[in-house]
TIVO-2410 file (N, C-alpha, C; in nm, 3 decimals):
# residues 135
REC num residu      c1      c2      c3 atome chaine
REC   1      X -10.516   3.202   0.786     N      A
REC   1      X -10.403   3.281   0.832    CA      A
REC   1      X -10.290   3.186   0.872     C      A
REC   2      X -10.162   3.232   0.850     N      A
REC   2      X -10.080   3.130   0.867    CA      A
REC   2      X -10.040   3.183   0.972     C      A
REC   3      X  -9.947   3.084   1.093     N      A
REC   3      X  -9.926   3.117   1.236    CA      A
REC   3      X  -9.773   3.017   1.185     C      A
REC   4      X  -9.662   3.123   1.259     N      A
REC   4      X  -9.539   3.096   1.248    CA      A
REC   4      X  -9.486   3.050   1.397     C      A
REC   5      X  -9.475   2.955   1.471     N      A
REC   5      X  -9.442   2.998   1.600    CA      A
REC   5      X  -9.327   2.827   1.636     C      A
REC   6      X  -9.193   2.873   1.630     N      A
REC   6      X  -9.061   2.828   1.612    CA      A
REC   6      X  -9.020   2.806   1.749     C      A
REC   7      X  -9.071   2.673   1.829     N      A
REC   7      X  -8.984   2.656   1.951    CA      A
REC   7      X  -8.852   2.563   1.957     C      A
REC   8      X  -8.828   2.443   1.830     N      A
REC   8      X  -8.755   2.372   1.827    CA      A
REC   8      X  -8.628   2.436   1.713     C      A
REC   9      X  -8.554   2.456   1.791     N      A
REC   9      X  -8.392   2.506   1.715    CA      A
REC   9      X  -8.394   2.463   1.569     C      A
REC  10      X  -8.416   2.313   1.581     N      A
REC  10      X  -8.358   2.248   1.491    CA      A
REC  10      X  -8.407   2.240   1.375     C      A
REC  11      X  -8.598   2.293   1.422     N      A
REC  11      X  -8.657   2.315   1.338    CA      A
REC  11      X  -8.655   2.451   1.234     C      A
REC  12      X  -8.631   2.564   1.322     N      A
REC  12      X  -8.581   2.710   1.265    CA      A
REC  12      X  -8.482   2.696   1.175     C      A
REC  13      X  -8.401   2.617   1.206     N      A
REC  13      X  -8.260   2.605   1.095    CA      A
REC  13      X  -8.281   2.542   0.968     C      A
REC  14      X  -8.432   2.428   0.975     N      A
REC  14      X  -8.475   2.374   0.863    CA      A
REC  14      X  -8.547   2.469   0.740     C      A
REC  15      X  -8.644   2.564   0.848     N      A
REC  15      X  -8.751   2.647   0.779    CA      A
REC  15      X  -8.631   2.803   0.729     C      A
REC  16      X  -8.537   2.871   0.813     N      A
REC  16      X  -8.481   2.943   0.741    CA      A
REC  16      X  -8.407   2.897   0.604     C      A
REC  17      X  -8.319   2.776   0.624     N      A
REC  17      X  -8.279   2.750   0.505    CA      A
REC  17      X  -8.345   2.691   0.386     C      A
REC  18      X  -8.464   2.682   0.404     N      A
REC  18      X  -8.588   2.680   0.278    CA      A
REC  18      X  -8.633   2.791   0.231     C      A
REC  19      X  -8.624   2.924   0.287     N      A
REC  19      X  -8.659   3.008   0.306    CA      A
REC  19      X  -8.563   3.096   0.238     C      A
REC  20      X  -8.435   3.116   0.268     N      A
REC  20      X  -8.308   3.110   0.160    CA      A
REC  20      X  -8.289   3.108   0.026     C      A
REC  21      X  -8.347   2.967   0.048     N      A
REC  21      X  -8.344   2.837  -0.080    CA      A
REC  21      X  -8.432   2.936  -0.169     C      A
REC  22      X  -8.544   2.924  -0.123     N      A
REC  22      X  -8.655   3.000  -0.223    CA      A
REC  22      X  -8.598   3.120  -0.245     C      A
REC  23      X  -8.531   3.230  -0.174     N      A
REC  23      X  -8.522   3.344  -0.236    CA      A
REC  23      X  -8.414   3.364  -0.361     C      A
REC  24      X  -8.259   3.245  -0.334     N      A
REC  24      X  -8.204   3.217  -0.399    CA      A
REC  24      X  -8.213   3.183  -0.537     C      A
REC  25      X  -8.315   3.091  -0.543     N      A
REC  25      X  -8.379   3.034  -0.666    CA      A
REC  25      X  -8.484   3.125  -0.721     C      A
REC  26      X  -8.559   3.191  -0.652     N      A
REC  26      X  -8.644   3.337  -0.748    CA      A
REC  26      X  -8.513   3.428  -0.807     C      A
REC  27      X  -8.417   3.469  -0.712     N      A
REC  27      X  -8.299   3.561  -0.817    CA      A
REC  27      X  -8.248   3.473  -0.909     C      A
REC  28      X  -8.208   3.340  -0.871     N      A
REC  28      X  -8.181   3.301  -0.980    CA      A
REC  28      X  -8.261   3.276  -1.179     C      A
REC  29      X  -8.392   3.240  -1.133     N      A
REC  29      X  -8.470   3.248  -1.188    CA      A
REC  29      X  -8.490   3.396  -1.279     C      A
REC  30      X  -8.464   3.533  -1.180     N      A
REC  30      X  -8.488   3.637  -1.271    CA      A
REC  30      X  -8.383   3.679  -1.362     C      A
REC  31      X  -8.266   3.601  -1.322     N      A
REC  31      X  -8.116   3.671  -1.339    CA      A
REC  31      X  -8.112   3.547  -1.439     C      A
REC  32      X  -8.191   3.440  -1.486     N      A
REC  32      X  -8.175   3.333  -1.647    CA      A
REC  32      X  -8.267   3.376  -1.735     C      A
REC  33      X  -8.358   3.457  -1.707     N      A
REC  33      X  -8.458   3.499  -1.813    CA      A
REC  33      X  -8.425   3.683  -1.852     C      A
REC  34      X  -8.316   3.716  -1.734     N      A
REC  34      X  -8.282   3.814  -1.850    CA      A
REC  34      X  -8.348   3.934  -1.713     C      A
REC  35      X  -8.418   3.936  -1.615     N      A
REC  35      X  -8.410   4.050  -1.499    CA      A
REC  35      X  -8.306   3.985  -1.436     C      A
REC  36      X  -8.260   4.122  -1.348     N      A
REC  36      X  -8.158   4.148  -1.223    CA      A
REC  36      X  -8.256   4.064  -1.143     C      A
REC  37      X  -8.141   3.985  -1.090     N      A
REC  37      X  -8.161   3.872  -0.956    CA      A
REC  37      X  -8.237   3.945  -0.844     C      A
REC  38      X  -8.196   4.103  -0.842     N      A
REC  38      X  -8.249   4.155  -0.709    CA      A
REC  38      X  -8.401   4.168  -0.707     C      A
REC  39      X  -8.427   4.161  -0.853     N      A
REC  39      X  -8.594   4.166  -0.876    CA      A
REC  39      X  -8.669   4.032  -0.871     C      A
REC  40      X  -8.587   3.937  -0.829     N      A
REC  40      X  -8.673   3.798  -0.807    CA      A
REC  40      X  -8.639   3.783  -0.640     C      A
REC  41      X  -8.527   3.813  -0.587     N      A
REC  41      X  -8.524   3.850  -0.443    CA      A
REC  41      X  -8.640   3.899  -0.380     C      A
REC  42      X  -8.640   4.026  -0.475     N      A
REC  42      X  -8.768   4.140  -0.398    CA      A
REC  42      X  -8.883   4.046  -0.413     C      A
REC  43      X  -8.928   3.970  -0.518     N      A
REC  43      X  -9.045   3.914  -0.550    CA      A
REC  43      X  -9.054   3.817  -0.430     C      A
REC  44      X  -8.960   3.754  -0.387     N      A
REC  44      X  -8.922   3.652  -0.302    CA      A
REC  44      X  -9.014   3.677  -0.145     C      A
REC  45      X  -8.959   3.795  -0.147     N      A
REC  45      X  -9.024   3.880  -0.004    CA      A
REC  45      X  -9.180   3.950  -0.017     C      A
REC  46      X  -9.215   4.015  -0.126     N      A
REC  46      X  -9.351   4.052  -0.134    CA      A
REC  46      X  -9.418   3.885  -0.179     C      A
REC  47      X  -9.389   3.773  -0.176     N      A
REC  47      X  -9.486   3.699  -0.139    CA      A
REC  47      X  -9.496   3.655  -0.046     C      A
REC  48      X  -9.379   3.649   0.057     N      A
REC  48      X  -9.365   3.594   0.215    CA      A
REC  48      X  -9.487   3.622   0.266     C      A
REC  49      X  -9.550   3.536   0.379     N      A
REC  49      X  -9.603   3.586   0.511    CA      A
REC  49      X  -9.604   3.729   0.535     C      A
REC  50      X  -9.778   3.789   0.611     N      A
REC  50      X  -9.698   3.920   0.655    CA      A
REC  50      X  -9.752   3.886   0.790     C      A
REC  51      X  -9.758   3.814   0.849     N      A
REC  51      X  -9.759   3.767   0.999    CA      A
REC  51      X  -9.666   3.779   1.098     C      A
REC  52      X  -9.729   3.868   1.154     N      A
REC  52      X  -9.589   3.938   1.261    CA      A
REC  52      X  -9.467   3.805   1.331     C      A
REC  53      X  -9.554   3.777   1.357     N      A
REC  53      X  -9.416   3.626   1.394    CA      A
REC  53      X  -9.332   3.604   1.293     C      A
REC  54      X  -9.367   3.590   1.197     N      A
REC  54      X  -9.295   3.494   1.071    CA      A
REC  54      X  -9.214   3.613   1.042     C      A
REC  55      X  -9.243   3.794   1.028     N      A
REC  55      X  -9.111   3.832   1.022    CA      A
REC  55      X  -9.083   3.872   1.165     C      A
REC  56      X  -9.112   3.853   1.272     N      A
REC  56      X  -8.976   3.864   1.374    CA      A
REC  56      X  -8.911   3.739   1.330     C      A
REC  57      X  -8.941   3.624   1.317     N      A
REC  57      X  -8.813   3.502   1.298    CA      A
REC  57      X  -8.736   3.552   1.229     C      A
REC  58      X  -8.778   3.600   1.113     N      A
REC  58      X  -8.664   3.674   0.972    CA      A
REC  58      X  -8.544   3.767   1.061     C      A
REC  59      X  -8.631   3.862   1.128     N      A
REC  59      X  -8.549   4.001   1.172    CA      A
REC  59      X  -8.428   3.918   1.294     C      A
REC  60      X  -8.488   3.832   1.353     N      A
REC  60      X  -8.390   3.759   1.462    CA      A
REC  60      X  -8.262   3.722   1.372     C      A
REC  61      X  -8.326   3.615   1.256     N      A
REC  61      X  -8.204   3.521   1.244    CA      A
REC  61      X  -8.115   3.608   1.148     C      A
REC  62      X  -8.201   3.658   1.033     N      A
REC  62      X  -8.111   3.687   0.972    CA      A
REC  62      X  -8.026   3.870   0.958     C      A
REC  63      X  -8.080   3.988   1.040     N      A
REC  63      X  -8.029   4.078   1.033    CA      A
REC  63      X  -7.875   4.115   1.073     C      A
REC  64      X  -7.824   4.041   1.159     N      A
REC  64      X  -7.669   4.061   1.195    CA      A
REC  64      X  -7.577   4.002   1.078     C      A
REC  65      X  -7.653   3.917   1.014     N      A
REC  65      X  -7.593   3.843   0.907    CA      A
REC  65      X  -7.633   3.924   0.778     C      A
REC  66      X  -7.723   3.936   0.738     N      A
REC  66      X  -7.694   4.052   0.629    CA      A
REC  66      X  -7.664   4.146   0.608     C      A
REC  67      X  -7.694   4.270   0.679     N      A
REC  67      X  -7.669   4.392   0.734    CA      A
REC  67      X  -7.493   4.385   0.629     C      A
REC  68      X  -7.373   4.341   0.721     N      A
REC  68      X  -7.235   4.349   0.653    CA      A
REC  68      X  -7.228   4.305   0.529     C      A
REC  69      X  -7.311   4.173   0.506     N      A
REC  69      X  -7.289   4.119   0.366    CA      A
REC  69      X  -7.379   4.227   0.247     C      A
REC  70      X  -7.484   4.285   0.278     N      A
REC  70      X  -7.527   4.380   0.217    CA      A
REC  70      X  -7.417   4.500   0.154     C      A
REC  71      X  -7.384   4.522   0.279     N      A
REC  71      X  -7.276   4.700   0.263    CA      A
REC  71      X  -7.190   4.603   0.149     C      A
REC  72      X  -7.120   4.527   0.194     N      A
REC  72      X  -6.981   4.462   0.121    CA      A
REC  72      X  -7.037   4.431  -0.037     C      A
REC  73      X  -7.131   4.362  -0.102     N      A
REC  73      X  -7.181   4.344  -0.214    CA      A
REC  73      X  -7.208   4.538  -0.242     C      A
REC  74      X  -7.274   4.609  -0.187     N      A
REC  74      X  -7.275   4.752  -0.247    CA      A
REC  74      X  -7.127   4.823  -0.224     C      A
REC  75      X  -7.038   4.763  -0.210     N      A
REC  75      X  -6.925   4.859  -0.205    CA      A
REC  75      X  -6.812   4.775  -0.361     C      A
REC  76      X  -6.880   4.648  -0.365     N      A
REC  76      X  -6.816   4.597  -0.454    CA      A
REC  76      X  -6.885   4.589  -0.578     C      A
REC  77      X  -6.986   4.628  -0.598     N      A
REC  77      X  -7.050   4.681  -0.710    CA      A
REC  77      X  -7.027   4.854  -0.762     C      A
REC  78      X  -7.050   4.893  -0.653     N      A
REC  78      X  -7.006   5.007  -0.673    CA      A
REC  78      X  -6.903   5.065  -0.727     C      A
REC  79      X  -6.801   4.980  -0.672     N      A
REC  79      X  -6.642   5.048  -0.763    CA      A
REC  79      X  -6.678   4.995  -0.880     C      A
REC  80      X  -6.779   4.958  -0.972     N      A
REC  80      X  -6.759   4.874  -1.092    CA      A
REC  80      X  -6.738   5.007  -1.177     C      A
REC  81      X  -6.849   5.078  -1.158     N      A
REC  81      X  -6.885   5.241  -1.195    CA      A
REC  81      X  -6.756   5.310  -1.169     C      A
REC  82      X  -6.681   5.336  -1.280     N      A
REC  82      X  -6.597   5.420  -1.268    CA      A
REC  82      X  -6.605   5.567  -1.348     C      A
REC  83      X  -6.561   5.642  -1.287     N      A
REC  83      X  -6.555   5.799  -1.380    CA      A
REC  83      X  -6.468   5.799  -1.526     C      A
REC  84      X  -6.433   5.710  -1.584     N      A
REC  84      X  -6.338   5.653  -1.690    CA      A
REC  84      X  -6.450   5.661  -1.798     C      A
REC  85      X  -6.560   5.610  -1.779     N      A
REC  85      X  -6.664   5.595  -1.847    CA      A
REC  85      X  -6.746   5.718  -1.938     C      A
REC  86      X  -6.698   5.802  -1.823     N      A
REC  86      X  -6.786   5.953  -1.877    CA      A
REC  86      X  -6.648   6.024  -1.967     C      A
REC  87      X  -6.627   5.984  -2.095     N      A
REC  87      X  -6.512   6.035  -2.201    CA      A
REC  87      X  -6.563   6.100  -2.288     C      A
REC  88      X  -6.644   6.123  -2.300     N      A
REC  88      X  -6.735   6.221  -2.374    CA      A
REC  88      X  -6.776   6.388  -2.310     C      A
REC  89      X  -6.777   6.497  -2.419     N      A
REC  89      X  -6.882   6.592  -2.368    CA      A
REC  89      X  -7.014   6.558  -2.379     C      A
REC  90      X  -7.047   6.493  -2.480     N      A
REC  90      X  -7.219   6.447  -2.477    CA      A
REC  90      X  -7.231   6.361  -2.371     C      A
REC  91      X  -7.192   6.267  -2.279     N      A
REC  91      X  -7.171   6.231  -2.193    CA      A
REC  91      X  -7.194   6.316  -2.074     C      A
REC  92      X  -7.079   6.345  -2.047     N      A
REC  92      X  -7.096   6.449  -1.925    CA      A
REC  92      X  -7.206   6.528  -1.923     C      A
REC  93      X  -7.283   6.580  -2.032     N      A
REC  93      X  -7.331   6.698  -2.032    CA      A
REC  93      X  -7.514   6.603  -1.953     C      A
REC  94      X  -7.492   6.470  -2.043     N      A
REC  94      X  -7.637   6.410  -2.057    CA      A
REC  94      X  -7.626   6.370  -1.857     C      A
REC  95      X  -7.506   6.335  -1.802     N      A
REC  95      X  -7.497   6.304  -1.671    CA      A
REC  95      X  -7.534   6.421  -1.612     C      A
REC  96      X  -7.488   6.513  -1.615     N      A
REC  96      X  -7.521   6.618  -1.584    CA      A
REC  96      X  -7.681   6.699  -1.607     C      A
REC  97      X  -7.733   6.692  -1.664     N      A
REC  97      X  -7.895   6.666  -1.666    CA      A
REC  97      X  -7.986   6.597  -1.577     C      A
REC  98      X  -7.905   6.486  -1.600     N      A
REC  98      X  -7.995   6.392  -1.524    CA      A
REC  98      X  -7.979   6.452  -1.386     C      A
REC  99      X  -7.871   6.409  -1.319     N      A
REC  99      X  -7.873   6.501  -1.180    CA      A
REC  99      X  -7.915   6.626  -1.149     C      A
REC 100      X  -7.893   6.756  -1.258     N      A
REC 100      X  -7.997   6.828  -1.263    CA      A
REC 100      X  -8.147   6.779  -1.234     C      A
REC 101      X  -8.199   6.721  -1.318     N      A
REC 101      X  -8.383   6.680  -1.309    CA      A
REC 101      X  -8.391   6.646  -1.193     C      A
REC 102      X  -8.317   6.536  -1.131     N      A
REC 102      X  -8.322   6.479  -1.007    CA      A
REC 102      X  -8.321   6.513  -0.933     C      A
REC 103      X  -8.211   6.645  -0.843     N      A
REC 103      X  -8.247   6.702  -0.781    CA      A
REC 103      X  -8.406   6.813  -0.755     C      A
REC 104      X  -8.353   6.871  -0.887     N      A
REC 104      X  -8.488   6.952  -0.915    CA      A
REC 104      X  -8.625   6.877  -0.893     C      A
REC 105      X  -8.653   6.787  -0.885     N      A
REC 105      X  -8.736   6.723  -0.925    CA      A
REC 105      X  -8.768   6.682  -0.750     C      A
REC 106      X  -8.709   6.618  -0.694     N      A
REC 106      X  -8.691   6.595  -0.528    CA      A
REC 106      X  -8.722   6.723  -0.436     C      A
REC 107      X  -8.658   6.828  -0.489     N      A
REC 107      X  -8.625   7.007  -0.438    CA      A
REC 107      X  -8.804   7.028  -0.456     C      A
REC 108      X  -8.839   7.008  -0.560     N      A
REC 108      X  -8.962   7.099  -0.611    CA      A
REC 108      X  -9.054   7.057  -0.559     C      A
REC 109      X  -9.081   6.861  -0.556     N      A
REC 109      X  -9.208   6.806  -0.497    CA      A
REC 109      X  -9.178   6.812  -0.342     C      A
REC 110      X  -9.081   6.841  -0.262     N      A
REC 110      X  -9.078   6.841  -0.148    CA      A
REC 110      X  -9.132   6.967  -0.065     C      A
REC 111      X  -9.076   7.038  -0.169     N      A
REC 111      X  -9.097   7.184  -0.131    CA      A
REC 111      X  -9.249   7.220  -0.124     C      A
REC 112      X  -9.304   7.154  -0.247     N      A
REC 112      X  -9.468   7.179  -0.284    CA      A
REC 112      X  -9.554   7.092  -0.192     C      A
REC 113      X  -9.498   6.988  -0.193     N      A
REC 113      X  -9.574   6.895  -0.062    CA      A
REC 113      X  -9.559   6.938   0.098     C      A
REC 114      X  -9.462   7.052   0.113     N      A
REC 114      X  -9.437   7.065   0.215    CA      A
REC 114      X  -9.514   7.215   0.287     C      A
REC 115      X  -9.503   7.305   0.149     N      A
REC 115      X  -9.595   7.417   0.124    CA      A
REC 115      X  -9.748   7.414   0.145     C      A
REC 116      X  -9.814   7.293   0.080     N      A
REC 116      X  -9.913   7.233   0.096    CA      A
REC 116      X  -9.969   7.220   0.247     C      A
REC 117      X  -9.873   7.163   0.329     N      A
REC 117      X  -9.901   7.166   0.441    CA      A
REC 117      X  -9.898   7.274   0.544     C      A
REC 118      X  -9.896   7.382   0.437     N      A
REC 118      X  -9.871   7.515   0.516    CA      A
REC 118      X  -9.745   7.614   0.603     C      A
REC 119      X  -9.665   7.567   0.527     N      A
REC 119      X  -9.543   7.552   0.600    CA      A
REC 119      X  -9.472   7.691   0.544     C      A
REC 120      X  -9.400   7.733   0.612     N      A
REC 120      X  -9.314   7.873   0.528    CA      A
REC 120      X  -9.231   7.831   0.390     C      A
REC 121      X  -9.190   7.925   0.322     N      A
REC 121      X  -9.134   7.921   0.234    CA      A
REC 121      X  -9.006   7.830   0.283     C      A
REC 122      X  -8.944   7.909   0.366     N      A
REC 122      X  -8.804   7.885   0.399    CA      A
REC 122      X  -8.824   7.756   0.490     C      A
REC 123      X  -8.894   7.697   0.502     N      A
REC 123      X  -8.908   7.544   0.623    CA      A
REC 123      X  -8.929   7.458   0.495     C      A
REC 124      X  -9.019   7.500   0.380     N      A
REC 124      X  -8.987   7.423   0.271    CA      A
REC 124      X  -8.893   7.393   0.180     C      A
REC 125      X  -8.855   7.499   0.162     N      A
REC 125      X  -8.698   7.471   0.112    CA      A
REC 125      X  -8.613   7.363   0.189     C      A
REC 126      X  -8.637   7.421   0.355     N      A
REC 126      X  -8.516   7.306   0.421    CA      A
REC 126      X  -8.576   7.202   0.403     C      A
REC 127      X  -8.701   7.171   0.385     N      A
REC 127      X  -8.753   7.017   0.390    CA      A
REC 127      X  -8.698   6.968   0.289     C      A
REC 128      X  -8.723   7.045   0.137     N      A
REC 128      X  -8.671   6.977   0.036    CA      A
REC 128      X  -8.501   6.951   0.006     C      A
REC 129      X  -8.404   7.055   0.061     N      A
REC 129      X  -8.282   7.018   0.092    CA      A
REC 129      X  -8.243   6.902   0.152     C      A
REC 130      X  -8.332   6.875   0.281     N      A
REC 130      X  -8.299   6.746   0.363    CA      A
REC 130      X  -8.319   6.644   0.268     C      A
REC 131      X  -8.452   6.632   0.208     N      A
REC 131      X  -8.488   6.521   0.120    CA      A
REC 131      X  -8.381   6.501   0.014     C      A
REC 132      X  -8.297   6.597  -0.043     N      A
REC 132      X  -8.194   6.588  -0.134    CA      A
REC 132      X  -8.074   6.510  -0.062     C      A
REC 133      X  -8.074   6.523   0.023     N      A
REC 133      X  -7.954   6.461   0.122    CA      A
REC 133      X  -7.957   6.268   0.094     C      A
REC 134      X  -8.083   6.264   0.098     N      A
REC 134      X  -8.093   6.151   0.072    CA      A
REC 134      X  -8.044   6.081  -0.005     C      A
REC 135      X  -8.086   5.931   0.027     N      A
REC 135      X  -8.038   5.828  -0.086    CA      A
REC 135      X  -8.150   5.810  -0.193     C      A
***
């Protein structure tokens, strides 16, 4: 079992920025062979430590610091997606499906999983509405 336990400053600043390093270089790694970087990120983290220390150090150092840089990279990706794109009726119609299924699809298993648990009609419905709310 590995034991994480960080009393020297100077040392934390060594082990986060290796720690960085590695996740940097797995996105990079996925994002030269042709996956999205975010899938060598993620890989980055499902091999970490799951030793409660080792992520409180994570949650200390780095959550005030990503948290903004997160939103800001999804707000600047986001405008990439513009409605310019959908110039088509076969287009629209196929977008329009999809969000159809999707909801439907969220609406129905929520509702049924929620039914399941014995729940009224109408408490299932709101369950599955809420769940649509979602991201």
């Amino acid at each position: 079992m590995i034991e994480v336990r960080v009393k020297d400053p100077a040392n934390s600043k060594g082990l986060l920025a290796v720690i960085l390093a590695f996740v940097l270089a797995c996105a990079w790694f996925t994002e030269s062979i042709g996956i999205h970087a975010l899938f060598g990120a993620f890989l980055a983290g499902v091999v970490m430590p799951s030793v409660p220390g080792f992520r409180l150090f994570l949650k200390q150092r780095l959550e005030l610091s990503v948290r903004p840089l997160a939103a800001a990279l999804l707000r600047v990706y986001g405008s990439a997606y513009t409605i310019s794109l959908l110039n088509d009726w076969s287009v629209w119609l196929m977008c329009f499906g999809i969000i159809v299924v999707a909801v439907a699809g969220k609406l129905g298993g929520s509702m049924l999983m929620a039914r399941w648990t014995r729940m009224s009609w109408r408490d299932s419905f709101a369950i599955g509405v809420l769940m649509n709310t979602r991201d």
